[in-house]
Jmol script that loads the backbone (N, CA, C; Angstrom):
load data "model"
ATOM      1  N   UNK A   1     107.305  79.572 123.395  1.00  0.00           N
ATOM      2  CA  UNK A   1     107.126  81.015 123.366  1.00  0.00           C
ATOM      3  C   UNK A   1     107.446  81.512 121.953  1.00  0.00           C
ATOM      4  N   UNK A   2     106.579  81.826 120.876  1.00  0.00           N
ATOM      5  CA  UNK A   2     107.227  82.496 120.027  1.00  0.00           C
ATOM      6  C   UNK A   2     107.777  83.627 120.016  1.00  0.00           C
ATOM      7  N   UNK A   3     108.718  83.396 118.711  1.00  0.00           N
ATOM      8  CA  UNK A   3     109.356  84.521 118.734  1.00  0.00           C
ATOM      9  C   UNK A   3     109.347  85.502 117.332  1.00  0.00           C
ATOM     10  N   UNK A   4     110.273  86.280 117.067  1.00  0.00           N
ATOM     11  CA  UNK A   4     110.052  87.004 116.066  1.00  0.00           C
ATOM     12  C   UNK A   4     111.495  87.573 115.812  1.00  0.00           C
ATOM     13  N   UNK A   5     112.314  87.619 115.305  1.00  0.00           N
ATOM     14  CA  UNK A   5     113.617  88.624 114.751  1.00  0.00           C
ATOM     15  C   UNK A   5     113.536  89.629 113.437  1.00  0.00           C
ATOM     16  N   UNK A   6     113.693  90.968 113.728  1.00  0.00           N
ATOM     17  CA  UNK A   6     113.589  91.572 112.715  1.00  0.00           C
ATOM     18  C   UNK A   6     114.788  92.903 112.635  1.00  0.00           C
ATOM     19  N   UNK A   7     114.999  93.221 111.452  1.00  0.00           N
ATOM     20  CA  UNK A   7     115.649  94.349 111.286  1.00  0.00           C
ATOM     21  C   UNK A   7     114.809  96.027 111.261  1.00  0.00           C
ATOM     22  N   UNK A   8     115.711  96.766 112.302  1.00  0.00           N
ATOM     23  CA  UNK A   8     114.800  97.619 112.838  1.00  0.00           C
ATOM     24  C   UNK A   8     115.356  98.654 111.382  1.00  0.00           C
ATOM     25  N   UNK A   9     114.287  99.266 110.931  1.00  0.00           N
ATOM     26  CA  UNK A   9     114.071 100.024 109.431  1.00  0.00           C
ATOM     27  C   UNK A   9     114.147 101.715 109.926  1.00  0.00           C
ATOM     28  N   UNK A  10     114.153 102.365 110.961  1.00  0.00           N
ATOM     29  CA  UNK A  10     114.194 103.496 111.125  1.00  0.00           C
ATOM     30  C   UNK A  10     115.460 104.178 111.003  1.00  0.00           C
ATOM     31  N   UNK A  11     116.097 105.160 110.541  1.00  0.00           N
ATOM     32  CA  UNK A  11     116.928 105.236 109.812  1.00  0.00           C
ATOM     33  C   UNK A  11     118.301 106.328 111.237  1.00  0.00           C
ATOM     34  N   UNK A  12     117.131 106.569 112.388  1.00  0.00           N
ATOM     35  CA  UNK A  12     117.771 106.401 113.493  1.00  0.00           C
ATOM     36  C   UNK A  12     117.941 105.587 114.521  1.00  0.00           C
ATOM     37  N   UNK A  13     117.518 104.547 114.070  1.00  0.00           N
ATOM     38  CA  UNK A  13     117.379 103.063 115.111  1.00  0.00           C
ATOM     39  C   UNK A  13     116.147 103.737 116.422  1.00  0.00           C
ATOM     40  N   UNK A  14     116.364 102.657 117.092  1.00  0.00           N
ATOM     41  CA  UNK A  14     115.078 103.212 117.990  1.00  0.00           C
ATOM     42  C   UNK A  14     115.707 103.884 119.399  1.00  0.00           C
ATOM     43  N   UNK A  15     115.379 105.071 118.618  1.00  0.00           N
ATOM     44  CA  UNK A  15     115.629 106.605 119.625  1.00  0.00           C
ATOM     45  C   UNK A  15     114.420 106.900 119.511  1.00  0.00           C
ATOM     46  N   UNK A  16     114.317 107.979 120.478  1.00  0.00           N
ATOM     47  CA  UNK A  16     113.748 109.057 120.690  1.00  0.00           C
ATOM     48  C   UNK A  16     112.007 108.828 120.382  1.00  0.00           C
ATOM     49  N   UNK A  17     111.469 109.591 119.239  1.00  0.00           N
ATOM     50  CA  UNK A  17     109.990 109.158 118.763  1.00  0.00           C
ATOM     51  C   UNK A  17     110.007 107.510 117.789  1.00  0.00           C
ATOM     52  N   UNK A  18     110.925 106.932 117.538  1.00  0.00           N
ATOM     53  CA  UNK A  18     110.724 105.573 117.330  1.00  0.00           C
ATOM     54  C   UNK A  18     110.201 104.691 118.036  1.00  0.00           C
ATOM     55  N   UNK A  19     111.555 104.680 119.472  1.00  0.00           N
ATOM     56  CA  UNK A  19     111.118 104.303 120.392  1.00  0.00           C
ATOM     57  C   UNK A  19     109.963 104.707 121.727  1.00  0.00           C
ATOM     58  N   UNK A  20     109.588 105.230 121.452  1.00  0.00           N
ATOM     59  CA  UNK A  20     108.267 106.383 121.868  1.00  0.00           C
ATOM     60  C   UNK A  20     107.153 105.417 121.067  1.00  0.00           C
ATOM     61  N   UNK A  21     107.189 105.335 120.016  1.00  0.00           N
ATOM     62  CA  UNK A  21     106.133 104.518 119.534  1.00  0.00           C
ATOM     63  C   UNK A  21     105.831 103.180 119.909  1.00  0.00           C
ATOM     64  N   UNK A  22     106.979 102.588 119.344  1.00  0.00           N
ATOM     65  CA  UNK A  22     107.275 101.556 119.654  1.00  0.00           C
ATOM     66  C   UNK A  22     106.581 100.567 121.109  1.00  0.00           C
ATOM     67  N   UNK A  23     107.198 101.662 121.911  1.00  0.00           N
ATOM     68  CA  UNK A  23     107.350 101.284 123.175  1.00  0.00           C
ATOM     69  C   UNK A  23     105.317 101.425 123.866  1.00  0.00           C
ATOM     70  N   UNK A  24     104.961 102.261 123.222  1.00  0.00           N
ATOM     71  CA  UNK A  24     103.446 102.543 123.241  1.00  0.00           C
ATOM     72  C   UNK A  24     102.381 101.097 122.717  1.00  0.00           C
ATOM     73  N   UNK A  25     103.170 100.789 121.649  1.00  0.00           N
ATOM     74  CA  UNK A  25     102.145 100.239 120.695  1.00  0.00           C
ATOM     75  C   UNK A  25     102.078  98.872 121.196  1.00  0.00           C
ATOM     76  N   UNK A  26     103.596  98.788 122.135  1.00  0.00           N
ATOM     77  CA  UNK A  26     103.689  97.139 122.801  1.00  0.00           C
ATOM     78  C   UNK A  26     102.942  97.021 123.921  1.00  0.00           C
ATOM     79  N   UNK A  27     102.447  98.140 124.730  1.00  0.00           N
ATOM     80  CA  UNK A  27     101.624  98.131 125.821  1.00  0.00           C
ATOM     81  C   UNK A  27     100.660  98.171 125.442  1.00  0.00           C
ATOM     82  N   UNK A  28      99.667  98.966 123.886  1.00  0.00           N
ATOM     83  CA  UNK A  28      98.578  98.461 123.941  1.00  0.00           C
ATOM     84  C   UNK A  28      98.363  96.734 123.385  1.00  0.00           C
ATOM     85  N   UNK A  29      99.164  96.265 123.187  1.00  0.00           N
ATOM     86  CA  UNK A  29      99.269  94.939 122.983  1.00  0.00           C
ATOM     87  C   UNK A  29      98.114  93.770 123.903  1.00  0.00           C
ATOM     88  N   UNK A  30      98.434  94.598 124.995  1.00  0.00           N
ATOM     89  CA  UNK A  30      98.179  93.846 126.285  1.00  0.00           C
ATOM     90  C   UNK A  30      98.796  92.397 126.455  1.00  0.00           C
ATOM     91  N   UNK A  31     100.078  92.005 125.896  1.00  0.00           N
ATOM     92  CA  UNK A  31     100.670  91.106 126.031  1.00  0.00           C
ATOM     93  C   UNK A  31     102.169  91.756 126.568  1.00  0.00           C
ATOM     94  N   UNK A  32     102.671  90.879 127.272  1.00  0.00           N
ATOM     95  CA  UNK A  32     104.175  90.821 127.661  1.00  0.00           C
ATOM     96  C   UNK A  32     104.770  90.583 126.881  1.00  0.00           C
ATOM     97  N   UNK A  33     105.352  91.569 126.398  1.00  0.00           N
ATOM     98  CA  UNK A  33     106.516  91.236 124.957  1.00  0.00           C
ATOM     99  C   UNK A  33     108.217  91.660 125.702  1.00  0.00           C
ATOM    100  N   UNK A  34     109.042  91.027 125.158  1.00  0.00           N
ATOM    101  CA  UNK A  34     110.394  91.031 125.689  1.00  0.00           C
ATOM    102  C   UNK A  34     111.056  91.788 124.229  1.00  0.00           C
ATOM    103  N   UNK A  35     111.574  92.624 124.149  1.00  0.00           N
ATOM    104  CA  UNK A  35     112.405  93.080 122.962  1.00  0.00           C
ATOM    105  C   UNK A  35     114.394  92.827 123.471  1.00  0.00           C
ATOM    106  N   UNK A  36     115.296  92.301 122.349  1.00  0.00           N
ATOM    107  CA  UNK A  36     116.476  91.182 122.739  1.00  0.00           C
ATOM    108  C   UNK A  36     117.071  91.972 121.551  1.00  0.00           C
ATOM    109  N   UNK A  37     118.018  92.939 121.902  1.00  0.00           N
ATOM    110  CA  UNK A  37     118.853  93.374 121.441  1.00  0.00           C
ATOM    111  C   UNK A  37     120.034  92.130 120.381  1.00  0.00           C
ATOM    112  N   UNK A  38     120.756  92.364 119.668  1.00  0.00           N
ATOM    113  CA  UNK A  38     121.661  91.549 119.101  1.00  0.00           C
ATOM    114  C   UNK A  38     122.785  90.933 120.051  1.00  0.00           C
ATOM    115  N   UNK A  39     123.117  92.009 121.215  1.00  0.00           N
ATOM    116  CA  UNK A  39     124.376  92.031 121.992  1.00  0.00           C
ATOM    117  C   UNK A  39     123.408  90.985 123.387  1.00  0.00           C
ATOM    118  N   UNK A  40     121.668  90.539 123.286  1.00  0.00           N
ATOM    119  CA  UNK A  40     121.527  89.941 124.533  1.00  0.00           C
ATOM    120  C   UNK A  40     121.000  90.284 125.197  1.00  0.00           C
ATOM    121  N   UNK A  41     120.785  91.835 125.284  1.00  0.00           N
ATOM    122  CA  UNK A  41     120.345  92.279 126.395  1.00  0.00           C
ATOM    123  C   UNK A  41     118.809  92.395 126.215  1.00  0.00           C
ATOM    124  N   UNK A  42     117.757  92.130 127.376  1.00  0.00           N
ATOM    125  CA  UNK A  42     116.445  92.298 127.177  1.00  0.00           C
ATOM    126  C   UNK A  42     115.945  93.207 127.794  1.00  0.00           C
ATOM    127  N   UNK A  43     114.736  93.660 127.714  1.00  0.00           N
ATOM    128  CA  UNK A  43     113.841  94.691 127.810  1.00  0.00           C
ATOM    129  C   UNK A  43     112.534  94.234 128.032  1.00  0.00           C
ATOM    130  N   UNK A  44     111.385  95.405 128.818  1.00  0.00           N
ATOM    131  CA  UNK A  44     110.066  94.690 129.001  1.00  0.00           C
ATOM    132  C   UNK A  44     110.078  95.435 127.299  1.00  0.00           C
ATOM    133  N   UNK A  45     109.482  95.493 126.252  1.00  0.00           N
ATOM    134  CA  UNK A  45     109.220  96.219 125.022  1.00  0.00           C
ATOM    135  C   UNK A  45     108.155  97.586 125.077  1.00  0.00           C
ATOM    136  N   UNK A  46     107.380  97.251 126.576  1.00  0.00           N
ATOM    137  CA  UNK A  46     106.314  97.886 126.746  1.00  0.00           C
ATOM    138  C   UNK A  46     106.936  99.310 127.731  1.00  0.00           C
ATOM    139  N   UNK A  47     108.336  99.317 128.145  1.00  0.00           N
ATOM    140  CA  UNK A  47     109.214 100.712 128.746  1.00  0.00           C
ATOM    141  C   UNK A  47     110.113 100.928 127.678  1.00  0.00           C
ATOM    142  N   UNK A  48     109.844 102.586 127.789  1.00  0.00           N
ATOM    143  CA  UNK A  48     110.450 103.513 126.914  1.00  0.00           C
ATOM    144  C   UNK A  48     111.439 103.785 127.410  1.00  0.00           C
ATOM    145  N   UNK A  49     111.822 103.660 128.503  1.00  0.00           N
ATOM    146  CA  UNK A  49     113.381 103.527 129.065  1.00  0.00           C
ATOM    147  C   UNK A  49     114.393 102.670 128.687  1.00  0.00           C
ATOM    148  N   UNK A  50     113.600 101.397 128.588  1.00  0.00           N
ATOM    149  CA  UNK A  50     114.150  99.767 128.530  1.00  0.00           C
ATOM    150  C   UNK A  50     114.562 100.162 127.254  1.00  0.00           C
ATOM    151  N   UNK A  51     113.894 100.278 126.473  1.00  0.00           N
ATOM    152  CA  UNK A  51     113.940 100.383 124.937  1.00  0.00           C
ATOM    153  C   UNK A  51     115.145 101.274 124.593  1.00  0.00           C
ATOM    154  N   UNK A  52     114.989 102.705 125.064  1.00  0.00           N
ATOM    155  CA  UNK A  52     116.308 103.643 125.081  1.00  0.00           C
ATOM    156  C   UNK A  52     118.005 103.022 125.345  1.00  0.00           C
ATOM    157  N   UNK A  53     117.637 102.319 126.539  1.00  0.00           N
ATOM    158  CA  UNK A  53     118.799 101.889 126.848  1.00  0.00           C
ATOM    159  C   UNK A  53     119.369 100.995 126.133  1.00  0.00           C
ATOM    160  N   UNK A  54     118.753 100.380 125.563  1.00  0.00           N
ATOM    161  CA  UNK A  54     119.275  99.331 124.345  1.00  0.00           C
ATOM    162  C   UNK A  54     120.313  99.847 123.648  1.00  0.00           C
ATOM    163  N   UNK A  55     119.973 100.964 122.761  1.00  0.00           N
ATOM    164  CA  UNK A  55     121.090 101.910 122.458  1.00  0.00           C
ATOM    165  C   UNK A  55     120.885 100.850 120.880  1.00  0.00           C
ATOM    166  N   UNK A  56     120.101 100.750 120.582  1.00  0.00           N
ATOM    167  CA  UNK A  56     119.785  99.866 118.782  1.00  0.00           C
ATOM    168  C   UNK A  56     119.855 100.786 117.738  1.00  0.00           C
ATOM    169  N   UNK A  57     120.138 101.174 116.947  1.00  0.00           N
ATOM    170  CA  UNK A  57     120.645 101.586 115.642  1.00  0.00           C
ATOM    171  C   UNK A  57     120.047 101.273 114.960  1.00  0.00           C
ATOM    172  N   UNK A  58     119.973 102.028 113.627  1.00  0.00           N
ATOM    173  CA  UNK A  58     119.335 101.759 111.958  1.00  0.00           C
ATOM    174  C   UNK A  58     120.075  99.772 111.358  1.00  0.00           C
ATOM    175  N   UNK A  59     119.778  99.137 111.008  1.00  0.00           N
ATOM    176  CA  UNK A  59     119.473  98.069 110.531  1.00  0.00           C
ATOM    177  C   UNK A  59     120.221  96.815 111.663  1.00  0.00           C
ATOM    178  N   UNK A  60     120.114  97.313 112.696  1.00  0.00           N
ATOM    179  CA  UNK A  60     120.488  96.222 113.489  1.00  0.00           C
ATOM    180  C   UNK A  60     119.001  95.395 114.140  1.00  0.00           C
ATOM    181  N   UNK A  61     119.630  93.830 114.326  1.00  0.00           N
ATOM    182  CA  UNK A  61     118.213  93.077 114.390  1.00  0.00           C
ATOM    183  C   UNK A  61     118.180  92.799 115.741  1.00  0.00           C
ATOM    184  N   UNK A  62     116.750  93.041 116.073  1.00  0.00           N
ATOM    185  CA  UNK A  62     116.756  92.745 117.406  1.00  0.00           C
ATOM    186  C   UNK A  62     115.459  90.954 117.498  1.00  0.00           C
ATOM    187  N   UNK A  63     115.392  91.197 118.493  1.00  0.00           N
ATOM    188  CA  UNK A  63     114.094  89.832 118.428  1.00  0.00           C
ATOM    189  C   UNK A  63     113.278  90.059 119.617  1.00  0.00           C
ATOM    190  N   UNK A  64     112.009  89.875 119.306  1.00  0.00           N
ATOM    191  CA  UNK A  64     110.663  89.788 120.012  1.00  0.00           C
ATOM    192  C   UNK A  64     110.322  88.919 120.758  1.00  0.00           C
ATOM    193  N   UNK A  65     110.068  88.531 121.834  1.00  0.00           N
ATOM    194  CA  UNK A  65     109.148  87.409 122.123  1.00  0.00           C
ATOM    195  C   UNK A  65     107.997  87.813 122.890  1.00  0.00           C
ATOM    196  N   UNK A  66     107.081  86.635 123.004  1.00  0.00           N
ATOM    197  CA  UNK A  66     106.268  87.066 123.998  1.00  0.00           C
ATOM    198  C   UNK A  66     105.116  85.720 124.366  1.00  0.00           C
ATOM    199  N   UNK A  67     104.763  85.877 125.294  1.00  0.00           N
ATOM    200  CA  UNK A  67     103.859  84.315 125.776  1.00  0.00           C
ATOM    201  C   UNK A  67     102.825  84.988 126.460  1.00  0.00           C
ATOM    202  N   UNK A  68     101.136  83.953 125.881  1.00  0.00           N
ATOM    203  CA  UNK A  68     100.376  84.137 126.412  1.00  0.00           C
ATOM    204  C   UNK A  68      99.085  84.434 124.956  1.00  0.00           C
ATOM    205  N   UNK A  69      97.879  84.577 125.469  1.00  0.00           N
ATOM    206  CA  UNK A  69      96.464  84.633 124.540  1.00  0.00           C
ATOM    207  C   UNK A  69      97.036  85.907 124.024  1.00  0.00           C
ATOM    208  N   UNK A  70      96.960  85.729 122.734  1.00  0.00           N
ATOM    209  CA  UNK A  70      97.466  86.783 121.855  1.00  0.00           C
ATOM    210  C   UNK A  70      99.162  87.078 120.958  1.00  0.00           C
ATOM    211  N   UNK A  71      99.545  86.356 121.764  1.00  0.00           N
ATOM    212  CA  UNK A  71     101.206  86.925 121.622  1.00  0.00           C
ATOM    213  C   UNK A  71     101.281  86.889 120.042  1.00  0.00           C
ATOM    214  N   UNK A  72     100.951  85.396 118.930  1.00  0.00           N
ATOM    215  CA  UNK A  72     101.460  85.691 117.776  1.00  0.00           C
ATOM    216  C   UNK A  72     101.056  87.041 117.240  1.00  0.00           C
ATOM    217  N   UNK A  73      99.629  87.533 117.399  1.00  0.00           N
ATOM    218  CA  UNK A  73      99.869  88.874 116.443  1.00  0.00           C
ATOM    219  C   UNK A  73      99.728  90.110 117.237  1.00  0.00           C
ATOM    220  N   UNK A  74     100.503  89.950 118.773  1.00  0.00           N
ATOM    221  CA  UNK A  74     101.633  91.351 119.235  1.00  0.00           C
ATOM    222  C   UNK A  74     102.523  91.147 118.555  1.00  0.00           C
ATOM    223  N   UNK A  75     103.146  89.997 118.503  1.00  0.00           N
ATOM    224  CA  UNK A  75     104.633  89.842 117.475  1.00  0.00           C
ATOM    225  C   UNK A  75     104.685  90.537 116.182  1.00  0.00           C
ATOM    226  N   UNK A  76     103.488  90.101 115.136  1.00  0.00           N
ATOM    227  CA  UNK A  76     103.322  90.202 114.187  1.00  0.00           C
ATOM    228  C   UNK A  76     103.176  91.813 114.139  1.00  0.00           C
ATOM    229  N   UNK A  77     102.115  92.590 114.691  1.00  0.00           N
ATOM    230  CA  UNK A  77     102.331  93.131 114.739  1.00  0.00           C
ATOM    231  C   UNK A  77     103.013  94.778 114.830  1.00  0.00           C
ATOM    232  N   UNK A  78     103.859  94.321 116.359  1.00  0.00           N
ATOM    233  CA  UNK A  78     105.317  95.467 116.324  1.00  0.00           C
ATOM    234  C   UNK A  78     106.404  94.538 115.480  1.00  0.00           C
ATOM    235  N   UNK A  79     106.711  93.498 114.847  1.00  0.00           N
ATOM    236  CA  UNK A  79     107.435  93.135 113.560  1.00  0.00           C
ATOM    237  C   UNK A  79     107.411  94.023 112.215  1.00  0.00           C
ATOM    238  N   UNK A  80     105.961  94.178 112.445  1.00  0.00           N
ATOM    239  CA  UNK A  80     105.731  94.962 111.154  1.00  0.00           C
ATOM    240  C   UNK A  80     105.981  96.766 111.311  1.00  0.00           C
ATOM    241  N   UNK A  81     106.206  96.979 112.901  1.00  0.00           N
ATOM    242  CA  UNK A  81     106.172  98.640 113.021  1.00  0.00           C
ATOM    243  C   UNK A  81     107.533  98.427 113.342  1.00  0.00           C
ATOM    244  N   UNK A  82     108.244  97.438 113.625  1.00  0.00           N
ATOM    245  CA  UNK A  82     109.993  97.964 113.306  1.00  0.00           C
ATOM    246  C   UNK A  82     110.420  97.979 112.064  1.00  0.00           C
ATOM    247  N   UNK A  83     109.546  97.133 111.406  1.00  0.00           N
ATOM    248  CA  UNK A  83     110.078  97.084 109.922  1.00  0.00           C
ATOM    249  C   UNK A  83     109.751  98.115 108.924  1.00  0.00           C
ATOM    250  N   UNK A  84     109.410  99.098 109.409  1.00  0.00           N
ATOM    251  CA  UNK A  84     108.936 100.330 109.222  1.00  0.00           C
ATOM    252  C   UNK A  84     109.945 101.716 109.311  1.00  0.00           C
ATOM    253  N   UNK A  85     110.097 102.482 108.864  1.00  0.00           N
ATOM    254  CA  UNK A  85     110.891 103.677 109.090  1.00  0.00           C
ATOM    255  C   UNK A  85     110.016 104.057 109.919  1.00  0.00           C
ATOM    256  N   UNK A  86     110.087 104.778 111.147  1.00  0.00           N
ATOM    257  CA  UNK A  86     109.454 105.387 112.310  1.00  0.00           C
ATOM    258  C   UNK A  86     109.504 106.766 111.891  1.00  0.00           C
ATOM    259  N   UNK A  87     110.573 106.987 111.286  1.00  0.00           N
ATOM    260  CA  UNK A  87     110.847 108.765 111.147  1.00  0.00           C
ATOM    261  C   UNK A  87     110.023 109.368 110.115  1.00  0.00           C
ATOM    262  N   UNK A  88     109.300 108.612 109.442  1.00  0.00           N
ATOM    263  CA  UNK A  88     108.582 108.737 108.639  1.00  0.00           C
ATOM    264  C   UNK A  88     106.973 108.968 108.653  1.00  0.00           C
ATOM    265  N   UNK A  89     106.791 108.526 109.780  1.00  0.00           N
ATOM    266  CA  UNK A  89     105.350 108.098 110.018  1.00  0.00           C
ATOM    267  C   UNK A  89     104.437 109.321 110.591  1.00  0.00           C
TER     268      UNK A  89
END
end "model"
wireframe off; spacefill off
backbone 0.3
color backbone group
């Protein structure tokens, strides 16, 4: 299953319209992506709830995975839209 670890670049971690995006851009994926907090805890990546509850912060790293036709570039991807300031966009 690959995976992916990255440092999330939004300068409120993923709240609110970060995770709003975020959480959007993994469902049009059409892959099952898992988003893995530092502390362990997982998430579908594709709920904006899941994601909230994480409770992730400005430069803390979380990690991606996901399995199935497509997964390396969903990874690639939302890798590249956490590595992103969200508040910005």
């Amino acid at each position: 299953m690959p995976e992916r670890t990255v440092t999330v670049a939004s300068s409120v971690g993923l709240h609110a319209r970060p995770a709003s995006l975020f959480a959007q851009a993994a469902s049009k994926t059409g892959v099952a992506v898992t988003l893995t907090s530092a502390k362990g805890k997982s998430v579908n990546a594709a709920s904006i709830l899941g994601v909230l509850s994480l409770g992730i912060g400005h430069a803390e790293e979380v990690t991606l995975s996901a399995d199935g036709d497509g997964a390396d570039a969903a990874l690639d991807t939302l890798s590249e839209l956490l590595a992103t300031d969200l508040d910005k966009v």
